[in-house]
MMTF fields as JSON, N, C-alpha, C and O atoms, coordinates in Angstrom:
{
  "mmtfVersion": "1.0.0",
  "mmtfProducer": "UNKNOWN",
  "numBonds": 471,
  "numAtoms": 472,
  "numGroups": 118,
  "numChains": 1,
  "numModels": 1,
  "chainsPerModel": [1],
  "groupsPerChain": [118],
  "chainIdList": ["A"],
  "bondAtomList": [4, 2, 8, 6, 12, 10, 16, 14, 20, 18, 24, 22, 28, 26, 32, 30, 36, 34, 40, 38, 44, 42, 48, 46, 52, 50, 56, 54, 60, 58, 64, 62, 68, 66, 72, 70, 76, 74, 80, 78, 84, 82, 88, 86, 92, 90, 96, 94, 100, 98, 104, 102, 108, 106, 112, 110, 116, 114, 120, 118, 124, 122, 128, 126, 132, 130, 136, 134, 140, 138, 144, 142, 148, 146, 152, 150, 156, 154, 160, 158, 164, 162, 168, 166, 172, 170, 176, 174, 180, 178, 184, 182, 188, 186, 192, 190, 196, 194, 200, 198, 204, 202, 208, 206, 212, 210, 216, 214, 220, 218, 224, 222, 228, 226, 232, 230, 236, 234, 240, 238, 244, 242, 248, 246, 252, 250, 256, 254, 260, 258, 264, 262, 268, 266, 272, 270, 276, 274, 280, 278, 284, 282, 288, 286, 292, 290, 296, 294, 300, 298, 304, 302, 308, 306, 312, 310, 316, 314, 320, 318, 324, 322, 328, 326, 332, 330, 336, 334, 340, 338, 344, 342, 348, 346, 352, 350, 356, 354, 360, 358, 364, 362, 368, 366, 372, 370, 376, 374, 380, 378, 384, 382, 388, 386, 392, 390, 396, 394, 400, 398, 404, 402, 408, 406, 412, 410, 416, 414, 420, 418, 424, 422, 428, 426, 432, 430, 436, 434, 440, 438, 444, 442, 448, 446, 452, 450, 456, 454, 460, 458, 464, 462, 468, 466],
  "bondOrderList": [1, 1, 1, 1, 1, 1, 1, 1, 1, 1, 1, 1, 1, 1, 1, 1, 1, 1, 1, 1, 1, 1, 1, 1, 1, 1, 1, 1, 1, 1, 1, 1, 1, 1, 1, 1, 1, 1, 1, 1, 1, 1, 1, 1, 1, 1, 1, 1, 1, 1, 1, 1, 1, 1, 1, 1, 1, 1, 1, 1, 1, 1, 1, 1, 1, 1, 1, 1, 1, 1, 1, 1, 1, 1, 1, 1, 1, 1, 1, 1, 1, 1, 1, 1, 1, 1, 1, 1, 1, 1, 1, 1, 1, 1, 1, 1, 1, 1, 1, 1, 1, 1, 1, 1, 1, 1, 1, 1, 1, 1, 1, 1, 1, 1, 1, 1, 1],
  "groupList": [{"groupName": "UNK", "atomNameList": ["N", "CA", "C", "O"], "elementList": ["N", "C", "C", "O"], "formalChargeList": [0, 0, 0, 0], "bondAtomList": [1, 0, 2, 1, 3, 2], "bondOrderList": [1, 1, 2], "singleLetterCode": "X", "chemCompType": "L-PEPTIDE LINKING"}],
  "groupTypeList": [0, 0, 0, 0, 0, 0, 0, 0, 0, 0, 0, 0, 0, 0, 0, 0, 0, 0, 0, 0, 0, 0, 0, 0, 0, 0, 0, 0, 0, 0, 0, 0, 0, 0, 0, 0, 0, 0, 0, 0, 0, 0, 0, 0, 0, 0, 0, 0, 0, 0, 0, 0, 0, 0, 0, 0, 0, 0, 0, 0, 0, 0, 0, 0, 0, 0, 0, 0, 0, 0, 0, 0, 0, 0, 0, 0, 0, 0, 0, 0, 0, 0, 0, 0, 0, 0, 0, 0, 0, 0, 0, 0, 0, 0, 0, 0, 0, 0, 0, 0, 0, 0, 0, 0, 0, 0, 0, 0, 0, 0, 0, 0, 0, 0, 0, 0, 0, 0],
  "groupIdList": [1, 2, 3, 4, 5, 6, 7, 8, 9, 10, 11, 12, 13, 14, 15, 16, 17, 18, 19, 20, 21, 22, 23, 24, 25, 26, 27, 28, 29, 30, 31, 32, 33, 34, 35, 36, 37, 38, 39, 40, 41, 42, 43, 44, 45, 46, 47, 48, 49, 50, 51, 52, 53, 54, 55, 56, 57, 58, 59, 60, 61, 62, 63, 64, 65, 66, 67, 68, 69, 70, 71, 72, 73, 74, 75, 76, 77, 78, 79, 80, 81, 82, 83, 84, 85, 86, 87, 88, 89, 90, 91, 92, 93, 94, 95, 96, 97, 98, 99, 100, 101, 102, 103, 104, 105, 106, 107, 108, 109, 110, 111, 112, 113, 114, 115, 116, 117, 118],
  "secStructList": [7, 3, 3, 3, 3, 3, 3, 3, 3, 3, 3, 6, 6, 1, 7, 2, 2, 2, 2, 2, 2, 2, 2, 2, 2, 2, 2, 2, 2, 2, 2, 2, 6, 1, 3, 3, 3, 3, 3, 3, 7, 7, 7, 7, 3, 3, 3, 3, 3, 3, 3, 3, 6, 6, 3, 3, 3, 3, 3, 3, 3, 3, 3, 3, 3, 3, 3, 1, 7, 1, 6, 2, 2, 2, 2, 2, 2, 2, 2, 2, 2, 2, 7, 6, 6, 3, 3, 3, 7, 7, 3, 3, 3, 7, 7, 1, 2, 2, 2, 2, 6, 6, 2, 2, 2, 2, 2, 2, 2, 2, 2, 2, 2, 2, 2, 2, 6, 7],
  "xCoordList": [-2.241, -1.717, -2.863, -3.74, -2.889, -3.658, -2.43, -1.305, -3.604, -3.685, -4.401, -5.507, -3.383, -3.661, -3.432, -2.532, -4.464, -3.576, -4.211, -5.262, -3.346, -3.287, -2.785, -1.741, -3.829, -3.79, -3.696, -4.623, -2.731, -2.88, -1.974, -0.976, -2.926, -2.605, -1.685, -1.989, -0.305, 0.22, 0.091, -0.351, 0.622, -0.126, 0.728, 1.823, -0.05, 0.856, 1.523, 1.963, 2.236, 3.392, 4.494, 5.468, 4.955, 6.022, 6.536, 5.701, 7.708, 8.62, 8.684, 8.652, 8.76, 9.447, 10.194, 9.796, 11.116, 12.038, 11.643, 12.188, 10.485, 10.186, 8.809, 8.278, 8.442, 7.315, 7.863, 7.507, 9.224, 9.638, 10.247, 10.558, 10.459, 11.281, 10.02, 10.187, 8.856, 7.747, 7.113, 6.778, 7.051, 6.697, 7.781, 7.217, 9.499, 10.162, 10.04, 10.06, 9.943, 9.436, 8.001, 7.867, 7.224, 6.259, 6.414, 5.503, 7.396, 8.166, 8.36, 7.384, 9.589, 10.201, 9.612, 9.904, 8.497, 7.67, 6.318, 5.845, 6.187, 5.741, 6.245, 5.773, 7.699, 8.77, 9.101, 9.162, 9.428, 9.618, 8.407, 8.759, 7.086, 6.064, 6.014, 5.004, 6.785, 6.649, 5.46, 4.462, 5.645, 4.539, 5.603, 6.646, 5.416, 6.515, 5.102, 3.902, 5.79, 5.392, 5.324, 6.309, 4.423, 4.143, 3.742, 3.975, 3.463, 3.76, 3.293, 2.478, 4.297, 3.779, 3.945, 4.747, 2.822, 2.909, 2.335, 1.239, 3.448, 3.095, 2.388, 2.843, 1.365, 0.398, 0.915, 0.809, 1.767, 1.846, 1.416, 1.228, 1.223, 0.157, -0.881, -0.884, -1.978, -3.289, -4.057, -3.771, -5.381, -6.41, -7.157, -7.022, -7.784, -8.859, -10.258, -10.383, -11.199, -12.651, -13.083, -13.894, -12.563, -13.519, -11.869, -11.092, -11.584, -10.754, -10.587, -11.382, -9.106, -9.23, -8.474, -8.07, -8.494, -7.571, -7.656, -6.794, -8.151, -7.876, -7.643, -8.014, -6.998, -6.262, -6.968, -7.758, -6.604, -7.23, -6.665, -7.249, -4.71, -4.293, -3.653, -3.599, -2.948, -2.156, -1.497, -1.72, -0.605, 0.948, -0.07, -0.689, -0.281, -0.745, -0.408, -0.163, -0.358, 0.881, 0.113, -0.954, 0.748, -0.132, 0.881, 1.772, 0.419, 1.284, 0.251, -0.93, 0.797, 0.04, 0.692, 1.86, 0.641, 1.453, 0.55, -0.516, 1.32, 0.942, 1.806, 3.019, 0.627, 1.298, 0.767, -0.262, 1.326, 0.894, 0.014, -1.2, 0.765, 0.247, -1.465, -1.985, -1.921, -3.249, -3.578, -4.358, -2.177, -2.324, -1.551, -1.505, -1.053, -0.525, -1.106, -0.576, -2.632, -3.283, -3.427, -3.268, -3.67, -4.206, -2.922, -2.99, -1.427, -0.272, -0.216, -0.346, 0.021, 0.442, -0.687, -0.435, -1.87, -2.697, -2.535, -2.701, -2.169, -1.841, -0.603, -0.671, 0.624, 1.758, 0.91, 1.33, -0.275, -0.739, -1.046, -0.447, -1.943, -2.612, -1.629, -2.049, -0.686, 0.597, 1.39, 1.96, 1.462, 2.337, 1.083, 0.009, 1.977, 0.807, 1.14, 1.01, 1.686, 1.939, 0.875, 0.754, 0.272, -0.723, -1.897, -2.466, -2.422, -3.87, -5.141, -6.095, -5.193, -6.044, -5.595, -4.44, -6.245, -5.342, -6.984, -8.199, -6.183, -7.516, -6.33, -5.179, -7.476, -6.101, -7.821, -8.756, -7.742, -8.459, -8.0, -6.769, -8.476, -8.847, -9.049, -9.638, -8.551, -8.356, -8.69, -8.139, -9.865, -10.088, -9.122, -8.169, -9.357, -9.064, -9.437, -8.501, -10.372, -10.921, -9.931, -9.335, -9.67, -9.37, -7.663, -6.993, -7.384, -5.977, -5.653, -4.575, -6.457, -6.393, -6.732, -6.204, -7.742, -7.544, -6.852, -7.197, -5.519, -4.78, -3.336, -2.338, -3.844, -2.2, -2.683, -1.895, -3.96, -3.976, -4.033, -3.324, -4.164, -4.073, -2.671, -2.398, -1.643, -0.562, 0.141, 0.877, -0.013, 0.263, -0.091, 0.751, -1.262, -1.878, -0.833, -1.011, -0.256, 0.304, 1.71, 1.803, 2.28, 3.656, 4.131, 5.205, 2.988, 2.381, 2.524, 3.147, 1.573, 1.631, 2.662, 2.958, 3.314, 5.104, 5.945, 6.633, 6.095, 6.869, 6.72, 7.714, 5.146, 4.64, 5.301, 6.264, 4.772, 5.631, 7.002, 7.402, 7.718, 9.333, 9.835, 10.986, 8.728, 9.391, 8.466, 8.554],
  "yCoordList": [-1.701, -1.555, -1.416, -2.278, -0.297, -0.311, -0.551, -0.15, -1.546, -2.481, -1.407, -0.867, -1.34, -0.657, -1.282, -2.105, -0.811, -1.151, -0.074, 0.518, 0.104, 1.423, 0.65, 0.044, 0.881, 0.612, 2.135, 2.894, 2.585, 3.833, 3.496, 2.825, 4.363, 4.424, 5.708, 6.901, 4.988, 6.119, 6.367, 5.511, 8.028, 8.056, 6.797, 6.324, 6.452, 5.625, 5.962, 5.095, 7.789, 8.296, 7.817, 7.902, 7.385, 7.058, 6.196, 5.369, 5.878, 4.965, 3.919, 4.425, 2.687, 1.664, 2.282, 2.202, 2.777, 3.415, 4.587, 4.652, 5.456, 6.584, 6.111, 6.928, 5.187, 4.558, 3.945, 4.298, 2.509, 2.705, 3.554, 3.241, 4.646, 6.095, 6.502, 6.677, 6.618, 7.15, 6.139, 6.648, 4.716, 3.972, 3.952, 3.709, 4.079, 4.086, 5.619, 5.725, 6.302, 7.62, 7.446, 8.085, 6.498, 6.788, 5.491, 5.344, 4.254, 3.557, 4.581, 5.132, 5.232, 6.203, 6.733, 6.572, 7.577, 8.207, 7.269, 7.577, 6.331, 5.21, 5.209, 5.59, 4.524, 4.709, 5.483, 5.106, 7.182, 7.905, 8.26, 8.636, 8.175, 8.229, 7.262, 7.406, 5.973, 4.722, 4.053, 3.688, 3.925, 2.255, 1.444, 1.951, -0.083, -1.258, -1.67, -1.598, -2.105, -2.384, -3.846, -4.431, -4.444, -5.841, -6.334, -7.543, -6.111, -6.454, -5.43, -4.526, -5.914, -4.534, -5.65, -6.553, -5.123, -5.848, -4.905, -4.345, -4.867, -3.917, -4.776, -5.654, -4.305, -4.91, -4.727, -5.749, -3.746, -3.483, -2.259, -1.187, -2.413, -1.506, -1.956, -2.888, -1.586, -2.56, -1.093, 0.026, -1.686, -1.296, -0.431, -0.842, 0.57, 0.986, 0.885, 0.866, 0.835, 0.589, 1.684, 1.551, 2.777, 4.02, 5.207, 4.973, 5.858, 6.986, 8.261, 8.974, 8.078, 8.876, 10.262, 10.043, 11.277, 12.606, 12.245, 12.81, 11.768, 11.168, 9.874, 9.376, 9.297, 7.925, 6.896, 6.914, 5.89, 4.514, 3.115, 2.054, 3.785, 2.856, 3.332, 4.534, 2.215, 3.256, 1.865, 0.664, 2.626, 1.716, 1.524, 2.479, 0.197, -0.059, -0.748, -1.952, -0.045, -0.548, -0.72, -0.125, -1.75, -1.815, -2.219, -3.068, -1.295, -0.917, -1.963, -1.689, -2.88, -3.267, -2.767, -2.825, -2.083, -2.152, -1.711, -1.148, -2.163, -1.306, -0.315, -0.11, 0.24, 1.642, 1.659, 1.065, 2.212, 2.878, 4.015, 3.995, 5.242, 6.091, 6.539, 5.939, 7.176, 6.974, 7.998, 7.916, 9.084, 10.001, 9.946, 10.819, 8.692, 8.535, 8.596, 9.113, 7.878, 7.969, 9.053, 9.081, 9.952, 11.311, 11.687, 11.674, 12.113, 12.469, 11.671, 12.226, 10.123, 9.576, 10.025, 10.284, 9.937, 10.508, 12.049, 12.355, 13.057, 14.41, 14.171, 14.888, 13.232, 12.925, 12.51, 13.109, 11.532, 11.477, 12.554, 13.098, 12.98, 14.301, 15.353, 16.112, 15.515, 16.301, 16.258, 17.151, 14.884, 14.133, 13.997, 13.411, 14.927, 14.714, 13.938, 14.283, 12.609, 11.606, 10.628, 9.54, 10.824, 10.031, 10.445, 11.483, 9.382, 9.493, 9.297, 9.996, 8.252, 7.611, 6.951, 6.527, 6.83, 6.338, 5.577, 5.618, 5.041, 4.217, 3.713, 3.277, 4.096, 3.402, 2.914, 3.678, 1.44, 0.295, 0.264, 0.232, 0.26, -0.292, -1.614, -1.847, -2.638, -3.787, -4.151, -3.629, -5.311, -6.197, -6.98, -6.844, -7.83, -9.283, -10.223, -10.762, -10.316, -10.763, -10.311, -11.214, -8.904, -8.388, -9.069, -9.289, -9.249, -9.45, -11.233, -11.792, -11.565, -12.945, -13.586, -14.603, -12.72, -12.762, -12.542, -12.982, -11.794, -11.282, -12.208, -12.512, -12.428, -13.731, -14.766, -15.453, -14.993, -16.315, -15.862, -14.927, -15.684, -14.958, -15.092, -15.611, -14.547, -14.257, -15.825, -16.229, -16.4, -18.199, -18.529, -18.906, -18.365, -19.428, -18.283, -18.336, -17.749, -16.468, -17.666, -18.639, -17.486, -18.226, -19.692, -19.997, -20.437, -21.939, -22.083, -22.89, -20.818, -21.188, -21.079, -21.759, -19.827, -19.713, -20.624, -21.058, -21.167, -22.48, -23.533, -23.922, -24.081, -25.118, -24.626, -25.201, -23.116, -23.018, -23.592, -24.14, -23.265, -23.333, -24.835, -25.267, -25.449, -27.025, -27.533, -28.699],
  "zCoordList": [20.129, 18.789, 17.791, 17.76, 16.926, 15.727, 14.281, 13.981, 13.643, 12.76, 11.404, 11.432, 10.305, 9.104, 7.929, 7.761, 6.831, 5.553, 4.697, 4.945, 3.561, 2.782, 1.508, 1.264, 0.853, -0.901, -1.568, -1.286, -2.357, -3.118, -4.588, -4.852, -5.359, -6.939, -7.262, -7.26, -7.576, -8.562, -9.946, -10.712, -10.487, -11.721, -12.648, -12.342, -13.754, -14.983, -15.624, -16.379, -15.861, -16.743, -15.774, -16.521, -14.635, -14.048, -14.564, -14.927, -14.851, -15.141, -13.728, -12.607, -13.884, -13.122, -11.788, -10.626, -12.169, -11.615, -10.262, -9.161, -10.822, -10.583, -9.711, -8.959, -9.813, -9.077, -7.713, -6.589, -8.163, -6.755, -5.932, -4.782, -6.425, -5.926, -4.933, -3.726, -5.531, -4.794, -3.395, -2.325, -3.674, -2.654, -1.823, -0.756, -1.448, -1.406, 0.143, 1.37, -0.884, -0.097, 1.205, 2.248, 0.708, 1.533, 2.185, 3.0, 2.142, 3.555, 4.023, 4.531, 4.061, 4.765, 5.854, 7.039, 5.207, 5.81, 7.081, 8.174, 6.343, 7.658, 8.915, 9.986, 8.491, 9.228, 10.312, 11.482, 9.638, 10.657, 11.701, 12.819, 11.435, 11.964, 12.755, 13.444, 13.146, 14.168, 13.524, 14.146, 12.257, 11.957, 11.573, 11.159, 11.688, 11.614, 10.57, 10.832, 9.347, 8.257, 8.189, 7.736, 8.528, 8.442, 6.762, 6.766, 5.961, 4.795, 3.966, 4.15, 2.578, 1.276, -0.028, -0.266, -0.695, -1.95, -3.135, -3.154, -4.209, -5.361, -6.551, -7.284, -6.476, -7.924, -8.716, -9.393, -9.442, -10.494, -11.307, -10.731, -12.902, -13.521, -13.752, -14.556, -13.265, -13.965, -14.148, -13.724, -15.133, -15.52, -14.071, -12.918, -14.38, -12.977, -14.079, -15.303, -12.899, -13.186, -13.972, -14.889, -13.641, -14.485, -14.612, -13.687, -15.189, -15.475, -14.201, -13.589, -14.216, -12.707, -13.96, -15.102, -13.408, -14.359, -15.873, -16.545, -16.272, -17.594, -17.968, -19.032, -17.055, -17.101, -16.605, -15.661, -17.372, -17.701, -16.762, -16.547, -16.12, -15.376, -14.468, -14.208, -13.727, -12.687, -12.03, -12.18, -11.253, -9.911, -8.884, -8.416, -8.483, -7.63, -6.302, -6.363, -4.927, -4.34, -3.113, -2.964, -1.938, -0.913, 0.436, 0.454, 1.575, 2.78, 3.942, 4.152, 4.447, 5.918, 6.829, 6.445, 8.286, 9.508, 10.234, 9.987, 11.63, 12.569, 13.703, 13.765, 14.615, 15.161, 16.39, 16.712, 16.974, 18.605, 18.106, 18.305, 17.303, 17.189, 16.731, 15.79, 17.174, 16.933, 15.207, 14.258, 15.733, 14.819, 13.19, 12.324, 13.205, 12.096, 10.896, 9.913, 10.921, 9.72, 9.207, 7.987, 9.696, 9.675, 8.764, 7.535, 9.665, 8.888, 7.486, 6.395, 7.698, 6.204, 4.673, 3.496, 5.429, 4.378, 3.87, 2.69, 4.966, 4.436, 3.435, 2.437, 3.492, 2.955, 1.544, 0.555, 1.285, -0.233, -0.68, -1.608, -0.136, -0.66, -1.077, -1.95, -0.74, -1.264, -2.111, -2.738, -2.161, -3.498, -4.925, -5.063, -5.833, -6.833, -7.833, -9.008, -7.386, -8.172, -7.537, -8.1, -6.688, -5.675, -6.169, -5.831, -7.252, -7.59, -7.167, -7.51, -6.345, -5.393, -3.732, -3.728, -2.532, -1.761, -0.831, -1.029, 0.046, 0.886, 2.001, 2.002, 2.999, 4.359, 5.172, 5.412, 5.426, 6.135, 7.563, 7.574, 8.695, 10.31, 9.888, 8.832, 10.727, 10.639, 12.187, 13.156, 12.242, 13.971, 13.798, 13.031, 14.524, 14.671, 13.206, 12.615, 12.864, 11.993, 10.86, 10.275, 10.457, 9.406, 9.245, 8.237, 10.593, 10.847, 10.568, 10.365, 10.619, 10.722, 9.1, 8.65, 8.369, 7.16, 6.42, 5.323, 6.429, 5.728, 5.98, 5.328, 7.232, 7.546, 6.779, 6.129, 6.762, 5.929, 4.604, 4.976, 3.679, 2.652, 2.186, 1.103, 3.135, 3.049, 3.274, 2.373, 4.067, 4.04, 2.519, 1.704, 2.281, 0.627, -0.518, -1.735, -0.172, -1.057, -0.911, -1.659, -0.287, 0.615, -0.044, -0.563, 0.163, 0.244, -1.709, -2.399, -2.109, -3.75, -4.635, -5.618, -3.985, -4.644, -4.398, -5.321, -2.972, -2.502, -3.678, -4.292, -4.034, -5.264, -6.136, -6.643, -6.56, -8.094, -8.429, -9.456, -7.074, -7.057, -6.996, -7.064, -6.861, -6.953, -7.879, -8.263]
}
C-alpha cells in the first residue's frame, strides 16, 4: 500500500458553496481511481506567503489516503492541473514515520475537541 497526502489551494473568488462543490469533485475522483481516503481536513480561507495570479488568499483543503495503485498520483494531479479553479497543489509520499505522525497529530486533534466539548 502507498500512503499519500495532497494539500491544494483553491482560487478565493469561490463562494463557500462552490469550493465544497470543487473538493467534493476531487473525493470523487480519488474514489473512482481506488484511493480510500483516510482523512481530509479543510483549512479554510487563509492568507498565502507571497501572491499566486494576483491573489493574496485562497481554500485550503487537505486529502490523506491510500492506494494500491501506483499510477494514481500521476492521474489525480493531471485532474488539478485541469481544473482552473486549482491554484496550487502538492501531493507528499509518506514512510512509516510520516504515517505515524499524522495519526498522532490526528489523536491530539481528537483529544483537544473532546476537552473543548466538556
Amino acid at each position: 500500500m502507498y500512503h499519500y497526502e495532497t494539500v491544494f489551494i483553491l482560487t478565493p473568488v469561490l463562494s463557500e458553496e462552490q469550493a465544497k462543490e470543487a473538493v467534493g469533485k476531487f473525493r470523487k475522483a480519488l474514489k473512482d481511481l481506488g484511493a480510500n481516503i483516510v482523512h481530509e481536513e479543510s483549512w479554510g480561507l487563509r492568507k498565502l506567503a507571497y501572491q499566486i495570479q494576483k491573489k493574496s488568499t485562497g481554500h485550503y483543503h487537505l486529502f490523506e489516503y491510500t492506494t494500491s495503485n501506483e499510477k494514481l498520483v500521476g492521474e489525480i494531479e493531471t485532474t488539478y492541473k485541469r481544473d482552473e479553479r486549482v491554484m496550487r497543489f502538492l501531493t507528499v509520499a509518506h514512510d512509516k514515520y510520516g504515517i505515524a505522525f499524522n495519526e498522532k497529530r490526528r489523536s491530539k486533534a481528537k483529544a483537544k475537541k473532546e476537552t473543548e466539548k466538556a
